[in-house]
PDB file of N, CA, C, O and CB in Angstrom:
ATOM      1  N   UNK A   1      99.128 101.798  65.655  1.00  0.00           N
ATOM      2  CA  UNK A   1     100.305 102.302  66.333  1.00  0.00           C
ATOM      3  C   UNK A   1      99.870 103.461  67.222  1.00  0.00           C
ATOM      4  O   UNK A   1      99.014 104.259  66.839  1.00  0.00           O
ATOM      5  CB  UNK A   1     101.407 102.744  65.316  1.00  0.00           C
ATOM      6  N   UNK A   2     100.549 103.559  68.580  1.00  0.00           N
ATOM      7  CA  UNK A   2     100.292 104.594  69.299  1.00  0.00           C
ATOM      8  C   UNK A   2     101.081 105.088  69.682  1.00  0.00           C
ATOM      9  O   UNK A   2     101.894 104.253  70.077  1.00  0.00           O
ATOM     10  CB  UNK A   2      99.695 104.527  70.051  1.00  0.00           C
ATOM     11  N   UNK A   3     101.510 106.340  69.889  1.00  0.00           N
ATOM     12  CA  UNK A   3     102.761 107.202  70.373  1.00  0.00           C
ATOM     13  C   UNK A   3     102.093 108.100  71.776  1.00  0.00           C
ATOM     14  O   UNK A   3     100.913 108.403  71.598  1.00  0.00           O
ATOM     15  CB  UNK A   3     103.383 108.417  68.899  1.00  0.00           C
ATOM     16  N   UNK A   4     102.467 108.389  72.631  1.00  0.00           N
ATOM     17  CA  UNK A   4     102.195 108.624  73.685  1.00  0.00           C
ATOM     18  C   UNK A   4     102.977 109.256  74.189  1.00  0.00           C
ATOM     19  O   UNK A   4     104.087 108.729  74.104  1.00  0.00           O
ATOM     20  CB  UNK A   4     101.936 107.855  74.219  1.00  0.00           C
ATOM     21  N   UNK A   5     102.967 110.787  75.046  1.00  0.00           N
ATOM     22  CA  UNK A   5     103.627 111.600  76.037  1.00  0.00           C
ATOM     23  C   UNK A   5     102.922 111.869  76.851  1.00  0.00           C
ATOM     24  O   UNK A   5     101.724 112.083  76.665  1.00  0.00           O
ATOM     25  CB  UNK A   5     104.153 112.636  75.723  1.00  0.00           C
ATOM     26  N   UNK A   6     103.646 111.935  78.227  1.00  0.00           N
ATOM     27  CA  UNK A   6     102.893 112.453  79.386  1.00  0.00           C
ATOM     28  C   UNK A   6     103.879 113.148  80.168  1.00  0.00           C
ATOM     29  O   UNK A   6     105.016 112.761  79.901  1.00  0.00           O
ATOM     30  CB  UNK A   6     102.166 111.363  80.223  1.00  0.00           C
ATOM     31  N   UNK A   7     103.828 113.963  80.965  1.00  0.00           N
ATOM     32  CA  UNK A   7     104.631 114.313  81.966  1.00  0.00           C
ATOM     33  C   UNK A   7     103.152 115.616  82.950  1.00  0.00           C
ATOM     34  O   UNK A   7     102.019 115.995  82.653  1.00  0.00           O
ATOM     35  CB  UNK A   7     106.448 115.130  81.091  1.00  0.00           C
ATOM     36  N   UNK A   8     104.050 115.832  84.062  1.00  0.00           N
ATOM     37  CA  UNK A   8     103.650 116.590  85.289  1.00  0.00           C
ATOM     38  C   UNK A   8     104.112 116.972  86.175  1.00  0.00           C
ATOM     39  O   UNK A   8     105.209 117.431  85.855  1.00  0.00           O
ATOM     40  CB  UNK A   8     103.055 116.277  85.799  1.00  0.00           C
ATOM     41  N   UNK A   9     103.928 117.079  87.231  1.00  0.00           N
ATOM     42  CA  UNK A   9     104.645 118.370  88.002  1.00  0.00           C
ATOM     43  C   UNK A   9     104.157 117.795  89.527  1.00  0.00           C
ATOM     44  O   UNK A   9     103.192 117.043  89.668  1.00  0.00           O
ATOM     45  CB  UNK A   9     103.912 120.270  87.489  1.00  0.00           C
ATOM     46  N   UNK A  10     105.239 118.429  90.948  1.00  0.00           N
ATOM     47  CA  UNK A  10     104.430 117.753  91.759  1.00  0.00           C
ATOM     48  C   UNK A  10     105.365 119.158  92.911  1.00  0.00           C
ATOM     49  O   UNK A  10     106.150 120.021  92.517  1.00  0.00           O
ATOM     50  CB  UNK A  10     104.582 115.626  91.891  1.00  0.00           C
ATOM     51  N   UNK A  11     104.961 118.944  94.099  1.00  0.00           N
ATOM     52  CA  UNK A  11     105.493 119.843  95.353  1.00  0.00           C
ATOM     53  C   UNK A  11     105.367 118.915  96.611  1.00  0.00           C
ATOM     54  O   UNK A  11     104.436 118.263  97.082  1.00  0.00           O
ATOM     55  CB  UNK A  11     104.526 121.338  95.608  1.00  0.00           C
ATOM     56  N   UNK A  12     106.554 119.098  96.932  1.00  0.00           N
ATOM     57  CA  UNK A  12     107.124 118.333  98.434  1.00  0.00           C
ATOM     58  C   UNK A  12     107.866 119.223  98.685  1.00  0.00           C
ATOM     59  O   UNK A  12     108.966 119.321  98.140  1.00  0.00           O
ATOM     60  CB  UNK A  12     107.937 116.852  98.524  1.00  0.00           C
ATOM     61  N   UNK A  13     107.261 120.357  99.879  1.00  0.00           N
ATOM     62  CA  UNK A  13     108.198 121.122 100.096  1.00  0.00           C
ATOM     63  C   UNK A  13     109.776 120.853 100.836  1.00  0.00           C
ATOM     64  O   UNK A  13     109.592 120.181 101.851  1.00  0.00           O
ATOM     65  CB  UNK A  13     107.514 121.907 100.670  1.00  0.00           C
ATOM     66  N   UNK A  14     110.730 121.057 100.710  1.00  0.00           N
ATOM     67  CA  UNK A  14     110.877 122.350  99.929  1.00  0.00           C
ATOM     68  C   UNK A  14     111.540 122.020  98.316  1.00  0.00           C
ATOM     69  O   UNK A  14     112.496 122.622  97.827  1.00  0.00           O
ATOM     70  CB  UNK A  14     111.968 123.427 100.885  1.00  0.00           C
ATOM     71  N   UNK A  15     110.880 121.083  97.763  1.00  0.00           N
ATOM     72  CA  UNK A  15     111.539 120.719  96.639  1.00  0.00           C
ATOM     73  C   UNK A  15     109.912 120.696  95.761  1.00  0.00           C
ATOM     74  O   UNK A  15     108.748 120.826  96.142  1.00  0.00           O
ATOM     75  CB  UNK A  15     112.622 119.123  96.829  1.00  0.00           C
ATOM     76  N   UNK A  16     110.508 120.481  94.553  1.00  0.00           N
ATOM     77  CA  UNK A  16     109.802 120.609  93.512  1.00  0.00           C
ATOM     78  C   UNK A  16     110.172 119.376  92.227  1.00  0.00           C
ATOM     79  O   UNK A  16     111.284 119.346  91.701  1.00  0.00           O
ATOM     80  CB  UNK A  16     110.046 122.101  93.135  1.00  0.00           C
ATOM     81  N   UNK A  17     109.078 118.422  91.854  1.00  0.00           N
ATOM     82  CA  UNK A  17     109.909 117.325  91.393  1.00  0.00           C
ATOM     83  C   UNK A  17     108.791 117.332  89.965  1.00  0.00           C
ATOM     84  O   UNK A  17     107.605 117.652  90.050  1.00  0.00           O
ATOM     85  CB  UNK A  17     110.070 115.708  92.614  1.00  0.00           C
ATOM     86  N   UNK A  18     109.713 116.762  88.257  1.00  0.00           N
ATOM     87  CA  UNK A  18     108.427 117.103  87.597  1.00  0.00           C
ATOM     88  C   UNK A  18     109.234 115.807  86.969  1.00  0.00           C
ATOM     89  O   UNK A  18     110.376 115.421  87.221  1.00  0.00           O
ATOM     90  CB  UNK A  18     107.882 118.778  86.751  1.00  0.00           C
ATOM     91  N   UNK A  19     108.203 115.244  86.026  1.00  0.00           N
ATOM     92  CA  UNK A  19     108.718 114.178  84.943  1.00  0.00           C
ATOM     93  C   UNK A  19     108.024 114.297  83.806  1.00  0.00           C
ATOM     94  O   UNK A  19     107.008 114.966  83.616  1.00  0.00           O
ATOM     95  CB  UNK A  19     108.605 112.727  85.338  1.00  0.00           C
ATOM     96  N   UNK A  20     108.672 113.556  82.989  1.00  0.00           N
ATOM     97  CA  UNK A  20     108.271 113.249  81.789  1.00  0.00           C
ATOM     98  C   UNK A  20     108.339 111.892  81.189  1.00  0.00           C
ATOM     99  O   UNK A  20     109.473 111.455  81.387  1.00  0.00           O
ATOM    100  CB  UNK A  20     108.849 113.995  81.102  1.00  0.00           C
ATOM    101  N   UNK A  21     107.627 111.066  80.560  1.00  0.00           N
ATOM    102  CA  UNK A  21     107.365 109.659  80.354  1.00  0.00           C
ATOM    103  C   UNK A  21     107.332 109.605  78.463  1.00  0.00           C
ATOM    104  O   UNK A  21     107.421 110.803  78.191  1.00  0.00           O
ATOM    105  CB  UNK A  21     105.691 109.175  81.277  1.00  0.00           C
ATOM    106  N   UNK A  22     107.276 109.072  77.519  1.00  0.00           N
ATOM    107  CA  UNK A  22     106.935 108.707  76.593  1.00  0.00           C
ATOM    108  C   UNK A  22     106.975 107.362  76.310  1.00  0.00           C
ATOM    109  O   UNK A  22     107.393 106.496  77.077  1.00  0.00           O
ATOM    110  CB  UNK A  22     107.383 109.305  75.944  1.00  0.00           C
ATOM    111  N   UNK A  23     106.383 107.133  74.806  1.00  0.00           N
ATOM    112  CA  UNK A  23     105.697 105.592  75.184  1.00  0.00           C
ATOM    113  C   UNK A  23     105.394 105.749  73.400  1.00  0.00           C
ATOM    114  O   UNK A  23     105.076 106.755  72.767  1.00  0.00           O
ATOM    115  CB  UNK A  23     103.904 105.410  76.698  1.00  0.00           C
ATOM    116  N   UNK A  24     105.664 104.161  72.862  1.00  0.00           N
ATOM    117  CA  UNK A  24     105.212 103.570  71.562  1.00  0.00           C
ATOM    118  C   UNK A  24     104.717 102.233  72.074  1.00  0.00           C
ATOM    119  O   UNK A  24     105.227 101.559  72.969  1.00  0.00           O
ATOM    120  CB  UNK A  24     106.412 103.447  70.364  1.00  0.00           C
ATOM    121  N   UNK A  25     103.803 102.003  71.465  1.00  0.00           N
ATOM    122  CA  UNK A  25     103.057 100.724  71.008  1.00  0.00           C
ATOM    123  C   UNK A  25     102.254 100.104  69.649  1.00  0.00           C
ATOM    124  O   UNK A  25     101.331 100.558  68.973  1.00  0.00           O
ATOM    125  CB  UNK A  25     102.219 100.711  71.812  1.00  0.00           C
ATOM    126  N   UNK A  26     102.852  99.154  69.587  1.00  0.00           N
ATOM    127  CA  UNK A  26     102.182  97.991  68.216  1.00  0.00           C
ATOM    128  C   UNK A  26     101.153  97.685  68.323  1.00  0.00           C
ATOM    129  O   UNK A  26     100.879  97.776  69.519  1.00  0.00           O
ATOM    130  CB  UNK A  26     102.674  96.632  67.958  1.00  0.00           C
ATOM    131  N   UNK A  27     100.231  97.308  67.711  1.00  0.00           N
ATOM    132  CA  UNK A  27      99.370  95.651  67.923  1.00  0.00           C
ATOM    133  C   UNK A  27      99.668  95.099  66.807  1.00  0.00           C
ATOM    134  O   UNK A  27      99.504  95.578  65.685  1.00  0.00           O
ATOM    135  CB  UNK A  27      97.574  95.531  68.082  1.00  0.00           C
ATOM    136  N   UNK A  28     100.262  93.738  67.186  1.00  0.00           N
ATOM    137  CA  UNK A  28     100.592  92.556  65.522  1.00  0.00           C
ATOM    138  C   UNK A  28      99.231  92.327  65.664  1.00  0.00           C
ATOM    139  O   UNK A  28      98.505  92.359  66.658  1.00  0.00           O
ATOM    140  CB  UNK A  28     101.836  90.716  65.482  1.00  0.00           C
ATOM    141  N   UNK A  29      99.000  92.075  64.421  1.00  0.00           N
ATOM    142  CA  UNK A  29      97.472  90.931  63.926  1.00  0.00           C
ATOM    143  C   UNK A  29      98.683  89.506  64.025  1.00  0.00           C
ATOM    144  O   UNK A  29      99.608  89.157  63.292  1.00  0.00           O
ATOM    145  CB  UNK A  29      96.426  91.312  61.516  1.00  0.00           C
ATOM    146  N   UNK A  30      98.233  89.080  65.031  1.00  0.00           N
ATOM    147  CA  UNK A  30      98.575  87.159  64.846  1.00  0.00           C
ATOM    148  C   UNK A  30      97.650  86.212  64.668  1.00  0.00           C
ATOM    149  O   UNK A  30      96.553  86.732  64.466  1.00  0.00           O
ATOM    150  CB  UNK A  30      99.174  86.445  66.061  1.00  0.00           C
ATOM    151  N   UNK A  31      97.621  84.967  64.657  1.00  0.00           N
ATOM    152  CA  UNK A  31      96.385  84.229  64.759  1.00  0.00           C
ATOM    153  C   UNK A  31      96.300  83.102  65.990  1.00  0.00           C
ATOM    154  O   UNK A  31      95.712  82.024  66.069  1.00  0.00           O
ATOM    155  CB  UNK A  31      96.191  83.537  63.377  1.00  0.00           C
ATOM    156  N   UNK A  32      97.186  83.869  66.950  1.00  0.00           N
ATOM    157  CA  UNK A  32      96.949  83.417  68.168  1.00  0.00           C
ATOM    158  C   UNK A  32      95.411  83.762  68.604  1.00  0.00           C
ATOM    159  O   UNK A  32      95.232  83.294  69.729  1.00  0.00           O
ATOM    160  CB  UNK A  32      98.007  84.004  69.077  1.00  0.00           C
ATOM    161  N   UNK A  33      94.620  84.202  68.274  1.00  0.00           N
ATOM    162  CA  UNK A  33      93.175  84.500  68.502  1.00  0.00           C
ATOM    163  C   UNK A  33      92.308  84.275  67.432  1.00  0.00           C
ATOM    164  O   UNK A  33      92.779  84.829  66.439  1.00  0.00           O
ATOM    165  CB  UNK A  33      92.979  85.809  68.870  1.00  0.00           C
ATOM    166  N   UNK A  34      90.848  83.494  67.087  1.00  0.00           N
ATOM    167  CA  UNK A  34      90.440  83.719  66.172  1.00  0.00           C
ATOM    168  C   UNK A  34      89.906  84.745  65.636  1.00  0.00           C
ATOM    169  O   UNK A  34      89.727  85.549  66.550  1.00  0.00           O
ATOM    170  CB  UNK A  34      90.019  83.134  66.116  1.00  0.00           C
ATOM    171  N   UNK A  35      89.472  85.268  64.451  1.00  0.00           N
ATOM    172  CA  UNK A  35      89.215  86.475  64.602  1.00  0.00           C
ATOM    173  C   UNK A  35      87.937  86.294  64.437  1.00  0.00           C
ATOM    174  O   UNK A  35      87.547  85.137  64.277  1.00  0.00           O
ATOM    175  CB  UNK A  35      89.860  87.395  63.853  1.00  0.00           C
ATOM    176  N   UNK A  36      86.447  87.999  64.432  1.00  0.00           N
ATOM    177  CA  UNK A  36      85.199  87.432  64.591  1.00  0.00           C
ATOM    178  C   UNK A  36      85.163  87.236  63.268  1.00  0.00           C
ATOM    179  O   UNK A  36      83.933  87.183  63.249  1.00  0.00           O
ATOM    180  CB  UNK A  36      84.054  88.182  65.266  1.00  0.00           C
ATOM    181  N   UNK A  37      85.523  87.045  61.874  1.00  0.00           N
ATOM    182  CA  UNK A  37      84.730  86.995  60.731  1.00  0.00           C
ATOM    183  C   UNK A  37      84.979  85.616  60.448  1.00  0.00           C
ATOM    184  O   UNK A  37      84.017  85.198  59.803  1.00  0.00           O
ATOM    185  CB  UNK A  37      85.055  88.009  59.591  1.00  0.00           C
ATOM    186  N   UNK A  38      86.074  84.458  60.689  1.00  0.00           N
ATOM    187  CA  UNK A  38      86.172  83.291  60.848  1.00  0.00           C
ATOM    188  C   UNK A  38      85.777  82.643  61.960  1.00  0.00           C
ATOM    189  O   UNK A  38      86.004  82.821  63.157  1.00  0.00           O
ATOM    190  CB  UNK A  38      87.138  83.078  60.643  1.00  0.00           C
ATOM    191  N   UNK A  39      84.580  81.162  60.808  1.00  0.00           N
ATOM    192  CA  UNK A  39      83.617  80.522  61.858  1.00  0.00           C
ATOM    193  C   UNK A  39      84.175  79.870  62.355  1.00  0.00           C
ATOM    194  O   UNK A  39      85.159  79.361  61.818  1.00  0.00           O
ATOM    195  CB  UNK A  39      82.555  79.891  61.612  1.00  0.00           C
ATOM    196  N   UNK A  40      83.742  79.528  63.835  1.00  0.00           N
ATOM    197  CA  UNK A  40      84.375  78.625  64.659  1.00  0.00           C
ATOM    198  C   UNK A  40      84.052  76.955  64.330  1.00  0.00           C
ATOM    199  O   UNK A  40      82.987  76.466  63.953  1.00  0.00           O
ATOM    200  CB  UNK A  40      83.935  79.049  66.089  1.00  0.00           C
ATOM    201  N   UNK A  41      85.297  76.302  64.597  1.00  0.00           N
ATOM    202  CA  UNK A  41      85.502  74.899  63.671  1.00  0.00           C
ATOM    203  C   UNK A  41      84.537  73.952  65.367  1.00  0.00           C
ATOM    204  O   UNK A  41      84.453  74.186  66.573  1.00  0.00           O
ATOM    205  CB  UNK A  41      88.038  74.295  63.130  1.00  0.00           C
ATOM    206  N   UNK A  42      84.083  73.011  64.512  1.00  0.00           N
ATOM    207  CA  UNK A  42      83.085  71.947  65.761  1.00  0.00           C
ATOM    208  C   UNK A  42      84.344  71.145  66.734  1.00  0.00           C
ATOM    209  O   UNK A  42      84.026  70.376  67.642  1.00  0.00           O
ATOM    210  CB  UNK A  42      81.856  70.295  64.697  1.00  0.00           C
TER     211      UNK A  42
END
C-alpha cells in the first residue's frame, strides 16, 4: 500500500497559484501473471 502527498507553489505574475494532490494505491496479488517461483507449464 502506498499513500502519497504532494503539493507546490508556482508565480504568474500578478497572481500566485499553489496545489495540493494526494493519492492511495493497492497492488492485488492476482494470478493474472505467473509468478517467478511457479514453473512454467510446456
Amino acid at each position: 500500500m502506498l499513500v502519497d502527498i504532494n503539493g507546490g507553489w508556482g508565480e504568474n505574475f500578478p497572481y500566485k497559484s499553489y496545489f495540493l494532490t494526494a493519492g492511495i494505491s493497492y497492488r492485488m496479488i492476482t494470478k493474472f501473471r505467473p509468478s517467478a517461483q511457479e514453473p512454467k507449464k510446456p
